[in-house]
PDBQT receptor file of N, H, CA, C and O in Angstrom, charges set to zero:
ATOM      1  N   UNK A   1      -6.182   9.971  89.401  1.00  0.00    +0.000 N 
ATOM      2  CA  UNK A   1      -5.831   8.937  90.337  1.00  0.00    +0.000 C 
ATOM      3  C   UNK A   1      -5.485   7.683  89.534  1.00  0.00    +0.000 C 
ATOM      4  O   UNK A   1      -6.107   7.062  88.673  1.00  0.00    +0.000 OA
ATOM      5  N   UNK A   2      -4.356   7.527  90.068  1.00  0.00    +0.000 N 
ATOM      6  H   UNK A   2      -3.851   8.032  90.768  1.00  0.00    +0.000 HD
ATOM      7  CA  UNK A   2      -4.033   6.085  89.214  1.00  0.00    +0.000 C 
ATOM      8  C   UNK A   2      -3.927   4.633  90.346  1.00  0.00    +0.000 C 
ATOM      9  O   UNK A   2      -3.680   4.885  91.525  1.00  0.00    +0.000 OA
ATOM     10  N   UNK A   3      -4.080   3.471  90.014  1.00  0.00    +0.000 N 
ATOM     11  H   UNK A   3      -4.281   3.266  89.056  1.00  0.00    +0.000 HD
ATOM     12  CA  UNK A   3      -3.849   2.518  91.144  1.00  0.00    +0.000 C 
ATOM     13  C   UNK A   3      -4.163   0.859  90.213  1.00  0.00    +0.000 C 
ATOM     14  O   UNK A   3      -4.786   0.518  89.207  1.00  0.00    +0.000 OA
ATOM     15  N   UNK A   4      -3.191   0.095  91.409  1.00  0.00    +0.000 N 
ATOM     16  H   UNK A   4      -2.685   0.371  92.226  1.00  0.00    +0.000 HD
ATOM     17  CA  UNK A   4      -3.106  -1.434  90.932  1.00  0.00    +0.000 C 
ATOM     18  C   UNK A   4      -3.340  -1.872  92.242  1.00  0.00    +0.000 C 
ATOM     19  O   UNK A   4      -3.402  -1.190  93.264  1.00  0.00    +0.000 OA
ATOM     20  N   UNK A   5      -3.486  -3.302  92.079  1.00  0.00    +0.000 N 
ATOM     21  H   UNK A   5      -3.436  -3.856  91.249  1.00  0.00    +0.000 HD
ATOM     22  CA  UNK A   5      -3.291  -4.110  93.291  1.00  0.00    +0.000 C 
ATOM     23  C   UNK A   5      -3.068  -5.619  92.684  1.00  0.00    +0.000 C 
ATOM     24  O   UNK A   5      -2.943  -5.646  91.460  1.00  0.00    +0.000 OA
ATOM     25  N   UNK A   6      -2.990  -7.080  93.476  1.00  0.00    +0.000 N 
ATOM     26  H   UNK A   6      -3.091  -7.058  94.471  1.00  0.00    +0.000 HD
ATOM     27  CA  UNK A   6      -2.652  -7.865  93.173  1.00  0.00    +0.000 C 
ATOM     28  C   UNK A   6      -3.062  -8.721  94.789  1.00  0.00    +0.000 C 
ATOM     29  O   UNK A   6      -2.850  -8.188  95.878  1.00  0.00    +0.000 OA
ATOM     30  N   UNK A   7      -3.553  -9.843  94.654  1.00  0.00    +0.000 N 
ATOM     31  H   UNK A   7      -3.724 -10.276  93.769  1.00  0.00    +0.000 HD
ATOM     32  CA  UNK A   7      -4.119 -10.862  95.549  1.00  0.00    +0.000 C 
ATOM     33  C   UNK A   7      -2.745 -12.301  95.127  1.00  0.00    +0.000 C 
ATOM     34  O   UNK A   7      -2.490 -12.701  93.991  1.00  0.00    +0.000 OA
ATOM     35  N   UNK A   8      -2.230 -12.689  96.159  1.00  0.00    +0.000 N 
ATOM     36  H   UNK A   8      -2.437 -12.364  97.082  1.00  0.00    +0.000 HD
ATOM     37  CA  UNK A   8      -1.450 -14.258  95.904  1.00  0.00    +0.000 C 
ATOM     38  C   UNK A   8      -2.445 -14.946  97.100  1.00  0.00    +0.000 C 
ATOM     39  O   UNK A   8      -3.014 -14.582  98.130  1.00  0.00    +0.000 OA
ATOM     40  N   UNK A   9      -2.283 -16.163  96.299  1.00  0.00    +0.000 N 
ATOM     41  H   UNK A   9      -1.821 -16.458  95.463  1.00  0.00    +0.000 HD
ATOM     42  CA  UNK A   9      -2.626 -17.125  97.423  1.00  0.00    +0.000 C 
ATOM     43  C   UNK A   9      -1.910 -18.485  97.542  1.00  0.00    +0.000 C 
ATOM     44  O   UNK A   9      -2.043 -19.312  96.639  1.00  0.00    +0.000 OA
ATOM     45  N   UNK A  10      -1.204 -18.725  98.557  1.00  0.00    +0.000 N 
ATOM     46  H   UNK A  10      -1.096 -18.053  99.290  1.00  0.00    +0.000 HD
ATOM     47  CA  UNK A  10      -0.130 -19.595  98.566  1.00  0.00    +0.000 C 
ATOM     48  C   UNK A  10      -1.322 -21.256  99.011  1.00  0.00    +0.000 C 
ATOM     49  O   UNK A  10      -1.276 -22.409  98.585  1.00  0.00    +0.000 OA
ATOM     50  N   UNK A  11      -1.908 -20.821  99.650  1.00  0.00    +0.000 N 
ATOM     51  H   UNK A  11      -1.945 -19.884  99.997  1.00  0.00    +0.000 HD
ATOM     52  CA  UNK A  11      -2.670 -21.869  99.920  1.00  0.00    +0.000 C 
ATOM     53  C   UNK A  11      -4.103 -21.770 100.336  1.00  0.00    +0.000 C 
ATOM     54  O   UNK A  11      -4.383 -20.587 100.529  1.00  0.00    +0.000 OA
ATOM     55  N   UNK A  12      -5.399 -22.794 100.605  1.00  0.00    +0.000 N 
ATOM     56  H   UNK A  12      -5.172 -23.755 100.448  1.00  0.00    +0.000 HD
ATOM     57  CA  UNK A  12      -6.702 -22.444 100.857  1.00  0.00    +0.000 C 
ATOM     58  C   UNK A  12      -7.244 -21.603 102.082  1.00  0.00    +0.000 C 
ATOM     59  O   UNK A  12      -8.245 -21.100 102.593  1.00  0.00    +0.000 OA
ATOM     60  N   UNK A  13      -6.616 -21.696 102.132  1.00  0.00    +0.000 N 
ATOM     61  H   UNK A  13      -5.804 -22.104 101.717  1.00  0.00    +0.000 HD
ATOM     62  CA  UNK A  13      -6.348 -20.650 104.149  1.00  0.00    +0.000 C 
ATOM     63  C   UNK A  13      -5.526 -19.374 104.185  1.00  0.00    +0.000 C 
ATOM     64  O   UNK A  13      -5.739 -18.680 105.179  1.00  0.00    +0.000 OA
ATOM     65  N   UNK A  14      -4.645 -18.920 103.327  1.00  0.00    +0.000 N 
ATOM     66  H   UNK A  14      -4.473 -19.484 102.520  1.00  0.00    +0.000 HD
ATOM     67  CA  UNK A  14      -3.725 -18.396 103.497  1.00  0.00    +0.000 C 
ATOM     68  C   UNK A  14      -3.489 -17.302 102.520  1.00  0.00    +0.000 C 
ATOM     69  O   UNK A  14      -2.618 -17.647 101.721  1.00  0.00    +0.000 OA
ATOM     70  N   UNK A  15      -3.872 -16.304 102.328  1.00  0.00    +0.000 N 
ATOM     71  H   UNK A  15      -4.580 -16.024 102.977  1.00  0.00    +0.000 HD
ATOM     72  CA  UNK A  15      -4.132 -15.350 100.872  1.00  0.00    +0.000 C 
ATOM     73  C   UNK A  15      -3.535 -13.759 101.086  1.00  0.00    +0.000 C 
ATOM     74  O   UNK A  15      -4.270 -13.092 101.815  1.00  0.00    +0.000 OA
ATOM     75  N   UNK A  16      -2.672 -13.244 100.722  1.00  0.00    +0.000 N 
ATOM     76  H   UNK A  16      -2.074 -13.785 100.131  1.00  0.00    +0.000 HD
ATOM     77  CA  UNK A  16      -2.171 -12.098 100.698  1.00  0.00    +0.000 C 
ATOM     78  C   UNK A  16      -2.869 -10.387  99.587  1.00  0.00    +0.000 C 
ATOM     79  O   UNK A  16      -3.034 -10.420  98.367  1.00  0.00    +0.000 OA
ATOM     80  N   UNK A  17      -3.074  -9.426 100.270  1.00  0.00    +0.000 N 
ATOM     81  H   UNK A  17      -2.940  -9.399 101.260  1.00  0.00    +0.000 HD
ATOM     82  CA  UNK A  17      -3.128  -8.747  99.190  1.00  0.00    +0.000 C 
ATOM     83  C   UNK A  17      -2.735  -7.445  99.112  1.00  0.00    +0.000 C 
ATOM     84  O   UNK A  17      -2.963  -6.789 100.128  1.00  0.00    +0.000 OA
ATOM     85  N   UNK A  18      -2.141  -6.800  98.085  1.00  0.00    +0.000 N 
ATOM     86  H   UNK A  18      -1.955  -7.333  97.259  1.00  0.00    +0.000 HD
ATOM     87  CA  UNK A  18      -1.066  -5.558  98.361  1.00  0.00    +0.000 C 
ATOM     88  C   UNK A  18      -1.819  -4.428  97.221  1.00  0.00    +0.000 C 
ATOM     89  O   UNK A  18      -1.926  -4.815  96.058  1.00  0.00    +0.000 OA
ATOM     90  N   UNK A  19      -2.280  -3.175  97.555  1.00  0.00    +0.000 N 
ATOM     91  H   UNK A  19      -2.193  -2.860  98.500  1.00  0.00    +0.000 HD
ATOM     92  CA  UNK A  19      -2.861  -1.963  96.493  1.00  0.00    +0.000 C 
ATOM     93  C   UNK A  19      -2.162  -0.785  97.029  1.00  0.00    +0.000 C 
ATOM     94  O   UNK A  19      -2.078  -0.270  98.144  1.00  0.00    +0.000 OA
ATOM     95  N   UNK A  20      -1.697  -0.535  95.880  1.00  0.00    +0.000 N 
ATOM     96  H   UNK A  20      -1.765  -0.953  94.974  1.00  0.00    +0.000 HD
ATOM     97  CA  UNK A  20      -0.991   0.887  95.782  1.00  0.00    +0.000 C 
ATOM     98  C   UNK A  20      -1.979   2.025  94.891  1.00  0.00    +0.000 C 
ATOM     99  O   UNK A  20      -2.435   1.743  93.783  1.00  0.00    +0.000 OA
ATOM    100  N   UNK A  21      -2.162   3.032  95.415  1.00  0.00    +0.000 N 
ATOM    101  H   UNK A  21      -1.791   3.261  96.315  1.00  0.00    +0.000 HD
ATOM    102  CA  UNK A  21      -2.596   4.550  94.570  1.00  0.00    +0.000 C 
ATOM    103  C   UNK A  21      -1.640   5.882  94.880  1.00  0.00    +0.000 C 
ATOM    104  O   UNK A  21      -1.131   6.412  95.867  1.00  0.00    +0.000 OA
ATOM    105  N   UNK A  22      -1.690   6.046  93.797  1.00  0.00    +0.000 N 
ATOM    106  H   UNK A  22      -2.104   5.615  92.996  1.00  0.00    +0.000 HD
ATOM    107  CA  UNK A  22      -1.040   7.807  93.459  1.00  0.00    +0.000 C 
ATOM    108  C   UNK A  22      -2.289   8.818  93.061  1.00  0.00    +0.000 C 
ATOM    109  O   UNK A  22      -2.845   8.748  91.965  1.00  0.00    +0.000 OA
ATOM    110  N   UNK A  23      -2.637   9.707  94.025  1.00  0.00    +0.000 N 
ATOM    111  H   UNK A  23      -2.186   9.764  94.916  1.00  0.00    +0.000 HD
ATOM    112  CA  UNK A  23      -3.470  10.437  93.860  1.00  0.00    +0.000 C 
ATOM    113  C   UNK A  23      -2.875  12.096  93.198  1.00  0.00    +0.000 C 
ATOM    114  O   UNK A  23      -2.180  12.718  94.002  1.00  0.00    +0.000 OA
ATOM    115  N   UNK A  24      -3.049  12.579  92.233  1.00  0.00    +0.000 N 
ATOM    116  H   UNK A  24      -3.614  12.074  91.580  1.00  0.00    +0.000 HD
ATOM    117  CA  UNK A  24      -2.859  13.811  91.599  1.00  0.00    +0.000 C 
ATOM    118  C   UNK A  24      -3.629  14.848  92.194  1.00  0.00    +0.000 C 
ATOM    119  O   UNK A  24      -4.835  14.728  92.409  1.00  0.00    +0.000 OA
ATOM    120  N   UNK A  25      -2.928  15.921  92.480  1.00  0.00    +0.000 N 
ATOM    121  H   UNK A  25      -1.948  16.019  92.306  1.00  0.00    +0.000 HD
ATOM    122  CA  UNK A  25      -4.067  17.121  92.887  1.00  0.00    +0.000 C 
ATOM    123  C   UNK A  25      -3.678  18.382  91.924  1.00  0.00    +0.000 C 
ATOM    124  O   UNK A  25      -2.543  18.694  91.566  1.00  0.00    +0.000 OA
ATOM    125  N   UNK A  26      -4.673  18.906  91.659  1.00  0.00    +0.000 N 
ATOM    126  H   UNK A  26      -5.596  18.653  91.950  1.00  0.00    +0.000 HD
ATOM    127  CA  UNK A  26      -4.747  20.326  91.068  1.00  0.00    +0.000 C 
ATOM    128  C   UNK A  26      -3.640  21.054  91.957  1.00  0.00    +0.000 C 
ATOM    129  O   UNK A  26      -3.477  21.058  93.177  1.00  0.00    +0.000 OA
ATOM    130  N   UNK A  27      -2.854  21.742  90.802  1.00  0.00    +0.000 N 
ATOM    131  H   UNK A  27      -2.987  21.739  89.811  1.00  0.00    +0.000 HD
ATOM    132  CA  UNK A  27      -1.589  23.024  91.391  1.00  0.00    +0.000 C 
ATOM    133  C   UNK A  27      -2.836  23.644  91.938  1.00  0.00    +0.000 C 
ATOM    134  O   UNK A  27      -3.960  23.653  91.436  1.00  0.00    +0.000 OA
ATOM    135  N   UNK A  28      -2.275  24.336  93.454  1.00  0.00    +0.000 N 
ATOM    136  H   UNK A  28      -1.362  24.328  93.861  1.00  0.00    +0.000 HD
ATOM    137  CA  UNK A  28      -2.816  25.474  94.017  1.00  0.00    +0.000 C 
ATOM    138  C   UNK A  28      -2.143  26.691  93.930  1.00  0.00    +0.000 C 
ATOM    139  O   UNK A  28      -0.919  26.606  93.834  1.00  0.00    +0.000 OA
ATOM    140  N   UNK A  29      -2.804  28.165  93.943  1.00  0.00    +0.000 N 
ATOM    141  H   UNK A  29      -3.798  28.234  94.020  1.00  0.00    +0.000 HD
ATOM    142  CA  UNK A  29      -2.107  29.431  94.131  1.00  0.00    +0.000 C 
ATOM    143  C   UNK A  29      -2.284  29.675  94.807  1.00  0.00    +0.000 C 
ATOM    144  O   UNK A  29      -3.371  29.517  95.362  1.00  0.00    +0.000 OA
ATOM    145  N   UNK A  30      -0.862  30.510  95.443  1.00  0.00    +0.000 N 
ATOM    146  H   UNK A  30       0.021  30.638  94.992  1.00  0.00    +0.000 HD
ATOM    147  CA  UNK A  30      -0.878  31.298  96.373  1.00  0.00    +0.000 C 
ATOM    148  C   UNK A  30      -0.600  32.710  96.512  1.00  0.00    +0.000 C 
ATOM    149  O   UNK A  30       0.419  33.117  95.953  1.00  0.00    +0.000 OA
ATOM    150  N   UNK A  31      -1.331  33.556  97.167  1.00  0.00    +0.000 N 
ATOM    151  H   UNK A  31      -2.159  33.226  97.620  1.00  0.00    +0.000 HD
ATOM    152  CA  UNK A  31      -1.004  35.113  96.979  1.00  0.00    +0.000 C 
ATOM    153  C   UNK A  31      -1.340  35.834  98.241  1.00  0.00    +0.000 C 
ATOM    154  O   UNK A  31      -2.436  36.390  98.307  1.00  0.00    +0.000 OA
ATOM    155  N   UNK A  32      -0.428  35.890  99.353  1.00  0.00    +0.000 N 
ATOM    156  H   UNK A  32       0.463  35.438  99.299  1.00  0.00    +0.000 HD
ATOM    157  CA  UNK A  32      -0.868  35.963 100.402  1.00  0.00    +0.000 C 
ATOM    158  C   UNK A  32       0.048  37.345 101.133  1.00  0.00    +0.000 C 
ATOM    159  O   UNK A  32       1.269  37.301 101.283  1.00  0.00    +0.000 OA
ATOM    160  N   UNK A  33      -0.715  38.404 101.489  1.00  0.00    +0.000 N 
ATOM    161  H   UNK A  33      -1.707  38.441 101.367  1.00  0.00    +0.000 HD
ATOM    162  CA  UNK A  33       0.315  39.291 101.696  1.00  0.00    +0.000 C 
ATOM    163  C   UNK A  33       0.160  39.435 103.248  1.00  0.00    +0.000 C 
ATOM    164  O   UNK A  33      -0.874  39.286 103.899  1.00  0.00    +0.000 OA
ATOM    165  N   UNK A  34       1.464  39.772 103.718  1.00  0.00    +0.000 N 
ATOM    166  H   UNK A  34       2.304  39.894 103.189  1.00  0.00    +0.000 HD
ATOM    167  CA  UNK A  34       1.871  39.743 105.040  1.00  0.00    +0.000 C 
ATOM    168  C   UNK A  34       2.116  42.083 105.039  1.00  0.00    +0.000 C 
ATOM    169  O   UNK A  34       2.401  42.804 104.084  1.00  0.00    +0.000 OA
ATOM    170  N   UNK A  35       1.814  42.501 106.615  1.00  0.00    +0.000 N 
ATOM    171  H   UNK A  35       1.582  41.915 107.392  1.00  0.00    +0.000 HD
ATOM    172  CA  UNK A  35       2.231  43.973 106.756  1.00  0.00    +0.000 C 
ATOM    173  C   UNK A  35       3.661  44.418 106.845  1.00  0.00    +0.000 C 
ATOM    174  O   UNK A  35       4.169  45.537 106.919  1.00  0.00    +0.000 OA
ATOM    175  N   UNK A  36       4.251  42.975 106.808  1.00  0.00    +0.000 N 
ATOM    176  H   UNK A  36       3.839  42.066 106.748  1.00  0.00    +0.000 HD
ATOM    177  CA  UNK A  36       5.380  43.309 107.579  1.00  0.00    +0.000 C 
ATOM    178  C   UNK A  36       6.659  42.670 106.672  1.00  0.00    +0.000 C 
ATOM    179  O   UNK A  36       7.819  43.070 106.766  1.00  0.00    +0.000 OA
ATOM    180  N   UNK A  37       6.235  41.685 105.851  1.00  0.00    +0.000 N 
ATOM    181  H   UNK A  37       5.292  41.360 105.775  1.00  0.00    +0.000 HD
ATOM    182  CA  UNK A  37       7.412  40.930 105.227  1.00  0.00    +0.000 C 
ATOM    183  C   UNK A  37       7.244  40.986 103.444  1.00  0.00    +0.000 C 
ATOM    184  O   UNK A  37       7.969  40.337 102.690  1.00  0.00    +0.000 OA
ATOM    185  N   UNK A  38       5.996  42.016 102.936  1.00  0.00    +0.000 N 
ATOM    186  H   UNK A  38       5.407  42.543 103.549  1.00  0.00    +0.000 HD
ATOM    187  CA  UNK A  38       5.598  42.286 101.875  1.00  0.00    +0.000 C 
ATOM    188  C   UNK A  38       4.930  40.692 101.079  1.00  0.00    +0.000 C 
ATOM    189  O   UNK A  38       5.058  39.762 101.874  1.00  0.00    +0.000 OA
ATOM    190  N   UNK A  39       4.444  40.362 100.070  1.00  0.00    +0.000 N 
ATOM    191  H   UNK A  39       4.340  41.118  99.424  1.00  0.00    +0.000 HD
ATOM    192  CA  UNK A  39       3.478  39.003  99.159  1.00  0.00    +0.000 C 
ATOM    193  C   UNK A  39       4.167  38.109  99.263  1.00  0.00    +0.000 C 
ATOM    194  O   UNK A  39       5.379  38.234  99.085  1.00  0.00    +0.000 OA
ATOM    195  N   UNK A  40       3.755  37.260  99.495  1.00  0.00    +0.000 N 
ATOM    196  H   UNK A  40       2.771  37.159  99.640  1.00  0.00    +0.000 HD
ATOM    197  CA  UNK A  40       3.850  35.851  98.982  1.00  0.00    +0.000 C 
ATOM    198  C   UNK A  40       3.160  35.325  97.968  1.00  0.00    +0.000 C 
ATOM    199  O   UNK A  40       2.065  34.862  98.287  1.00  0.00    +0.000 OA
ATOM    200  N   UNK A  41       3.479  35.252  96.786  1.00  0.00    +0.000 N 
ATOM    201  H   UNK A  41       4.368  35.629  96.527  1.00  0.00    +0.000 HD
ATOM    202  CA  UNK A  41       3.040  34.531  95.370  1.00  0.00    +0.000 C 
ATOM    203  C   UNK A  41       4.054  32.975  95.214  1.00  0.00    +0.000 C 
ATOM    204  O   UNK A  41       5.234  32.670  95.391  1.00  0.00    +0.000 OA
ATOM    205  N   UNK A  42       2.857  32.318  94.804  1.00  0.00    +0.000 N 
ATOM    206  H   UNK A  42       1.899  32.566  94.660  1.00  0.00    +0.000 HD
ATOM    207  CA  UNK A  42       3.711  31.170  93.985  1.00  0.00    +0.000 C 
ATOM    208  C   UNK A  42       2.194  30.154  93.672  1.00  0.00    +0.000 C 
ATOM    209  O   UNK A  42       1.081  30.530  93.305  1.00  0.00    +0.000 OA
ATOM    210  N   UNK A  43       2.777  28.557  94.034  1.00  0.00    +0.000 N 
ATOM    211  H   UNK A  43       3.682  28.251  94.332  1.00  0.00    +0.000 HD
ATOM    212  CA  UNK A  43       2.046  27.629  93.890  1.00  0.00    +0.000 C 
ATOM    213  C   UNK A  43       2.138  26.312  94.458  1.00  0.00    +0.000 C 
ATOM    214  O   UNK A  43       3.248  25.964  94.862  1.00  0.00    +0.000 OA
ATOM    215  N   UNK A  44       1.169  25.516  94.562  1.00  0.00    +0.000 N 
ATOM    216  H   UNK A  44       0.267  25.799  94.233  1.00  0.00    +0.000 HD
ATOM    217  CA  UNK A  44       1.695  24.601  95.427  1.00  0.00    +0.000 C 
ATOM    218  C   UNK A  44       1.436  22.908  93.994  1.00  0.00    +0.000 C 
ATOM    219  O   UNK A  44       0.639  22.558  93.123  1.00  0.00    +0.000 OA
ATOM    220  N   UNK A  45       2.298  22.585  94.427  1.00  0.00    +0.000 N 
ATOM    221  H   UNK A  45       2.944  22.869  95.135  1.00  0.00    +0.000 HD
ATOM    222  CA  UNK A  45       1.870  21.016  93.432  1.00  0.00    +0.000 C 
ATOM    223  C   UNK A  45       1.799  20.238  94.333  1.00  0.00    +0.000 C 
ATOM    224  O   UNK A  45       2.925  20.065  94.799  1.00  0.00    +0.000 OA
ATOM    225  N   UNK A  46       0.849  19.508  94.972  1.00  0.00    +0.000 N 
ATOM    226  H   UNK A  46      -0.066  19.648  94.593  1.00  0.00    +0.000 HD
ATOM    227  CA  UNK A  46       1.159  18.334  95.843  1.00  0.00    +0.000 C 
ATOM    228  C   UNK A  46       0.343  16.692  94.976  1.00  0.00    +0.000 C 
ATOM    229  O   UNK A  46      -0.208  16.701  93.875  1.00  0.00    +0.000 OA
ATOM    230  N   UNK A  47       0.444  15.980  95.504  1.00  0.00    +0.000 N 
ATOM    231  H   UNK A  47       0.892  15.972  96.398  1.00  0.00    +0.000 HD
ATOM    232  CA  UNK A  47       0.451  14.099  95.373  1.00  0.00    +0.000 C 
ATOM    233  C   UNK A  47       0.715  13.489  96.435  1.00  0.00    +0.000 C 
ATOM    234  O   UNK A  47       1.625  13.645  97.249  1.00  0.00    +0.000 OA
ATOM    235  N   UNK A  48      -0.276  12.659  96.380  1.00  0.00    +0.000 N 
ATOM    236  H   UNK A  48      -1.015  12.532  95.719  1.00  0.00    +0.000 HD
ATOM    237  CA  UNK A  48      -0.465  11.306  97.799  1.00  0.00    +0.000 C 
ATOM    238  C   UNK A  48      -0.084   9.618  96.945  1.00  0.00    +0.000 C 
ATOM    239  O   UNK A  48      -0.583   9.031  95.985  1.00  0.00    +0.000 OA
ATOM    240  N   UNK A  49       0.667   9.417  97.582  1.00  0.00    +0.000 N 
ATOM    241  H   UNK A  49       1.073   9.895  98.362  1.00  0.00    +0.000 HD
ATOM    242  CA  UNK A  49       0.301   7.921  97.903  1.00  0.00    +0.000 C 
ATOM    243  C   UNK A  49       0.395   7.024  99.150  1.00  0.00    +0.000 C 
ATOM    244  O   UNK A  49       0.945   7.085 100.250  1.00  0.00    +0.000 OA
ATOM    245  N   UNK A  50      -0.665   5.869  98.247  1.00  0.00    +0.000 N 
ATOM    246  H   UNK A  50      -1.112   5.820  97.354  1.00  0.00    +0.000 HD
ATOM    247  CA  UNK A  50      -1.047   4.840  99.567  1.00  0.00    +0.000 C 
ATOM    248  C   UNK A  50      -1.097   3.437  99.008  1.00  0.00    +0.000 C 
ATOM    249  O   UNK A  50      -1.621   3.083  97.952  1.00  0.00    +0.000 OA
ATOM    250  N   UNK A  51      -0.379   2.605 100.012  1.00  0.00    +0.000 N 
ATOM    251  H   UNK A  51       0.047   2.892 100.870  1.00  0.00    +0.000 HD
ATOM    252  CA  UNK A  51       0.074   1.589 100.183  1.00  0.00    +0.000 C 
ATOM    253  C   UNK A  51      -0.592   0.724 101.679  1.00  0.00    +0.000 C 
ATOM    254  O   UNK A  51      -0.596   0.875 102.901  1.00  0.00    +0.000 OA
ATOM    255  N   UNK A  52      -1.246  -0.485 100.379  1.00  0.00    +0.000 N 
ATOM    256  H   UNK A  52      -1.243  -0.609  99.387  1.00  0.00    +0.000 HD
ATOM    257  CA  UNK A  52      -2.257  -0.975 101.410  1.00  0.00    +0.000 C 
ATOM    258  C   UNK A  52      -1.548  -2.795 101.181  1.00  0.00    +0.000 C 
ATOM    259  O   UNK A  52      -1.051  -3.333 100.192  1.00  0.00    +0.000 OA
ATOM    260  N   UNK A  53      -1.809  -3.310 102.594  1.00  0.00    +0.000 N 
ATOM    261  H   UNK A  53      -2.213  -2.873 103.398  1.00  0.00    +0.000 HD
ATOM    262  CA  UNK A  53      -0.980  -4.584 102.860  1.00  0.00    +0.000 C 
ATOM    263  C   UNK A  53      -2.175  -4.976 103.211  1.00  0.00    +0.000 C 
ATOM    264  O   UNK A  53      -2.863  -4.098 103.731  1.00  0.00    +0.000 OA
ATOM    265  N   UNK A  54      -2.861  -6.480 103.044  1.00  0.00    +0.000 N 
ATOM    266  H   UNK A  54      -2.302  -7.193 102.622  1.00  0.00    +0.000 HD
ATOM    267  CA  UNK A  54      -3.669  -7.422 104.016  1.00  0.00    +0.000 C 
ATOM    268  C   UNK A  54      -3.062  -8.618 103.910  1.00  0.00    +0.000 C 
ATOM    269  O   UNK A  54      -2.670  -9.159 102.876  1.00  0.00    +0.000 OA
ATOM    270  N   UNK A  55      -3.000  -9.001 104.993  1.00  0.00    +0.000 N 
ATOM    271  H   UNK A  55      -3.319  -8.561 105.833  1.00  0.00    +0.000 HD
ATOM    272  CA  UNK A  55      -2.814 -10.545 104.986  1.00  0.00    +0.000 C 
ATOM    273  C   UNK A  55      -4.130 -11.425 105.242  1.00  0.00    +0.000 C 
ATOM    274  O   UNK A  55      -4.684 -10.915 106.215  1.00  0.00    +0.000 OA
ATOM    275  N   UNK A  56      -5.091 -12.857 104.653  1.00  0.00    +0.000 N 
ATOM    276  H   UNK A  56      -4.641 -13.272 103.862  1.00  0.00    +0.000 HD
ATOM    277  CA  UNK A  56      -5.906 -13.218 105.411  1.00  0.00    +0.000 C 
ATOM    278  C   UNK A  56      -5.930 -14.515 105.618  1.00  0.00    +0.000 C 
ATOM    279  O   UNK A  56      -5.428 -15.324 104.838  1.00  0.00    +0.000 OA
ATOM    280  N   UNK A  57      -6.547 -14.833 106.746  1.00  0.00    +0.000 N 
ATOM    281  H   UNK A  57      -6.955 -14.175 107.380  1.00  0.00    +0.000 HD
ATOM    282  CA  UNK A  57      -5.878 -16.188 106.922  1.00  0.00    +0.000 C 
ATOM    283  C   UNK A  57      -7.595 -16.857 107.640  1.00  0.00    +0.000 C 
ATOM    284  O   UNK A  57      -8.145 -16.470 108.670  1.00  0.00    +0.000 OA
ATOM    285  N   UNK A  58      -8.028 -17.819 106.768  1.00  0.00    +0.000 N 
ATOM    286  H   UNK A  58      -7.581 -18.134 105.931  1.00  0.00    +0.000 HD
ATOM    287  CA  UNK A  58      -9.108 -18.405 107.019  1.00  0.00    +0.000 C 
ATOM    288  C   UNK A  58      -8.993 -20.007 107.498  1.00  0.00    +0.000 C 
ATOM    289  O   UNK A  58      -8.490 -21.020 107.011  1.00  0.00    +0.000 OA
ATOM    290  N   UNK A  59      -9.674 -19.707 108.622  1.00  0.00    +0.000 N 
ATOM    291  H   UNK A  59     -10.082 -18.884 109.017  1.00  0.00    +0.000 HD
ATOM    292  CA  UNK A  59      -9.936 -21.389 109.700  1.00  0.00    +0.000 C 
ATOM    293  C   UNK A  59     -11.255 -22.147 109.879  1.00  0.00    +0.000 C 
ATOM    294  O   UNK A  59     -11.292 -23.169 110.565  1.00  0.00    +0.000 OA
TER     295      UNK A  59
């Protein structure tokens, strides 16, 4: 898992903050046999990301 983020603040009331992650997953296998359409072999590679926004605003 990798990830950053970053806070601005334009003023004492007024503060932004933005985090991004890329999550890695283990390749999966697959070997799945069907009666009718003969195996399915292979693998799967999948990855997430997420993208996070706040705005905050203090009174």
């Amino acid at each position: 898992m990798q990830g950053f983020g970053a806070s601005y603040r334009p003023s004492k009331t007024l503060s932004l903050d933005v985090g991004y992650t890329h999550i890695f997953f283990d390749d999966s296998p697959i070997n799945q046999a069907s009666t009718t359409d003969g195996t399915l072999k292979g693998k799967f590679e999948s990855s997430a990301d997420m993208l996070g926004v706040q705005l905050n605003w203090q009174f």
